[in-house]
C-alpha positions as CSV (number, residue, x, y, z in Angstrom):
1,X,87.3,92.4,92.2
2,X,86.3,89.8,90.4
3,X,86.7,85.9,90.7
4,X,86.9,85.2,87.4
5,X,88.2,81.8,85.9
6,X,89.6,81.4,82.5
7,X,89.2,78.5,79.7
8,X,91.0,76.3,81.9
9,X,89.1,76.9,85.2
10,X,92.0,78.7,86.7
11,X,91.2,82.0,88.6
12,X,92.2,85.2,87.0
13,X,92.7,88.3,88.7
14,X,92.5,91.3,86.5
15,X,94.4,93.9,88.0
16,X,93.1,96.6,86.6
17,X,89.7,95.8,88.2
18,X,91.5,95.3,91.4
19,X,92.8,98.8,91.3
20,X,89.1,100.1,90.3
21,X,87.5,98.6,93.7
22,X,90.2,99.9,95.8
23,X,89.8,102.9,93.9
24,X,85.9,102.6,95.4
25,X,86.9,102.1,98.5
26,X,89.3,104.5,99.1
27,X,86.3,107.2,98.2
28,X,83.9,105.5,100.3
29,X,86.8,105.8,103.0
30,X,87.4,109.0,102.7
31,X,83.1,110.1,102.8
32,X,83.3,108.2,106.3
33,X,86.7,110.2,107.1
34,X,84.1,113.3,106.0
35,X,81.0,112.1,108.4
36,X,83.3,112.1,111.1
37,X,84.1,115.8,111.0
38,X,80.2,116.6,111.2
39,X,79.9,114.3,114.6
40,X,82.2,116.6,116.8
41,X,80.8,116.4,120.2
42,X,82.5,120.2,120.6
43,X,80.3,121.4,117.5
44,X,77.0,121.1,120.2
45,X,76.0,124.5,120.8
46,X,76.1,124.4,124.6
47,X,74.8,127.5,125.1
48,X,71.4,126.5,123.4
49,X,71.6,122.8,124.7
50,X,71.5,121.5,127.7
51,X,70.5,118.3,129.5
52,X,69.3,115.4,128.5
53,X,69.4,116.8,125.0
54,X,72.8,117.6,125.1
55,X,73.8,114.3,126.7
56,X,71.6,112.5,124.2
57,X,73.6,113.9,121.4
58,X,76.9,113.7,122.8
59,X,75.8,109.8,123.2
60,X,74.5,109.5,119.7
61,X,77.7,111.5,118.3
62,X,80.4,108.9,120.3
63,X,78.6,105.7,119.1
64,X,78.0,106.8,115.8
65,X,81.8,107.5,115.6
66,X,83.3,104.7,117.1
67,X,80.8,102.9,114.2
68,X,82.6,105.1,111.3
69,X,86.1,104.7,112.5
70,X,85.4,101.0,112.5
71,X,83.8,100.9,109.0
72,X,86.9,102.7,108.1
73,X,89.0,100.1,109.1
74,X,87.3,97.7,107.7
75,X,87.8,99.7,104.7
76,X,91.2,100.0,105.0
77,X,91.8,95.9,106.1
78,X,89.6,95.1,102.8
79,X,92.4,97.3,100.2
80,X,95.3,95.9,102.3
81,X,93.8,92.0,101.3
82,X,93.5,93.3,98.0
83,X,96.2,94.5,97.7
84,X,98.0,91.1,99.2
85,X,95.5,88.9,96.9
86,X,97.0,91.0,93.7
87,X,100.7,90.6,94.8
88,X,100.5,87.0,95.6
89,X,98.8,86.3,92.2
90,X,102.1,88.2,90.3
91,X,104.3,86.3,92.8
92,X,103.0,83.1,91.1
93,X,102.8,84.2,88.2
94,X,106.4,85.1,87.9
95,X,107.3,81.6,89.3
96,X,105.2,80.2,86.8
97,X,107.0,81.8,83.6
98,X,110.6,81.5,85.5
99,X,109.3,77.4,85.4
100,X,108.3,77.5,82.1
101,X,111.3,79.4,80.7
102,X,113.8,76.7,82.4
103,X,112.1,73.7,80.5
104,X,112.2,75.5,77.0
């Protein structure tokens, strides 16, 4: 989304590009929600792993998850505040032309 600001100096939101970087994200979300099916701990062949190995993957497979499932949420925290950002711009701008349609 981008800041932009019009003639006047006062911010514009373009909803359409809004919609376009959610869009983005919601893809981006959904190739984490895709990594995360490849990091099964259960997918370890036990029968041709063992030890340290195993461990060491099962390690590697936990923290990388816990780092995906929080890069998803920061995903899904960043479309929520756009998503707010948007509606509170319509908000005021529907106050804004209810004000302006009283003094005509």
């Amino acid at each position: 989304m981008s800041g932009l600001r019009d003639s006047s100096g006062t911010i514009v939101i373009d909803e359409a590009e809004a919609e376009e970087d959610i869009r983005r994200i919601q893809q981006a979300r959904s190739k984490l929600d895709e990594a995360m099916q490849y990091l099964d701990p259960a997918s370890i062949d036990s029968t041709r792993m063992s030890g340290l190995t195993r461990d060491a993957l099962e390690e590697q497979f936990a923290r990388m998850g816990k780092d995906l499932t929080e890069w998803g949420n920061i995903c899904d925290g960043t479309i929520s505040y756009i998503r707010q950002v948007v509606a509170e711009y319509q908000r005021i701008d529907r106050e804004f032309a209810a004000k302006a349609k009283e003094l005509k």
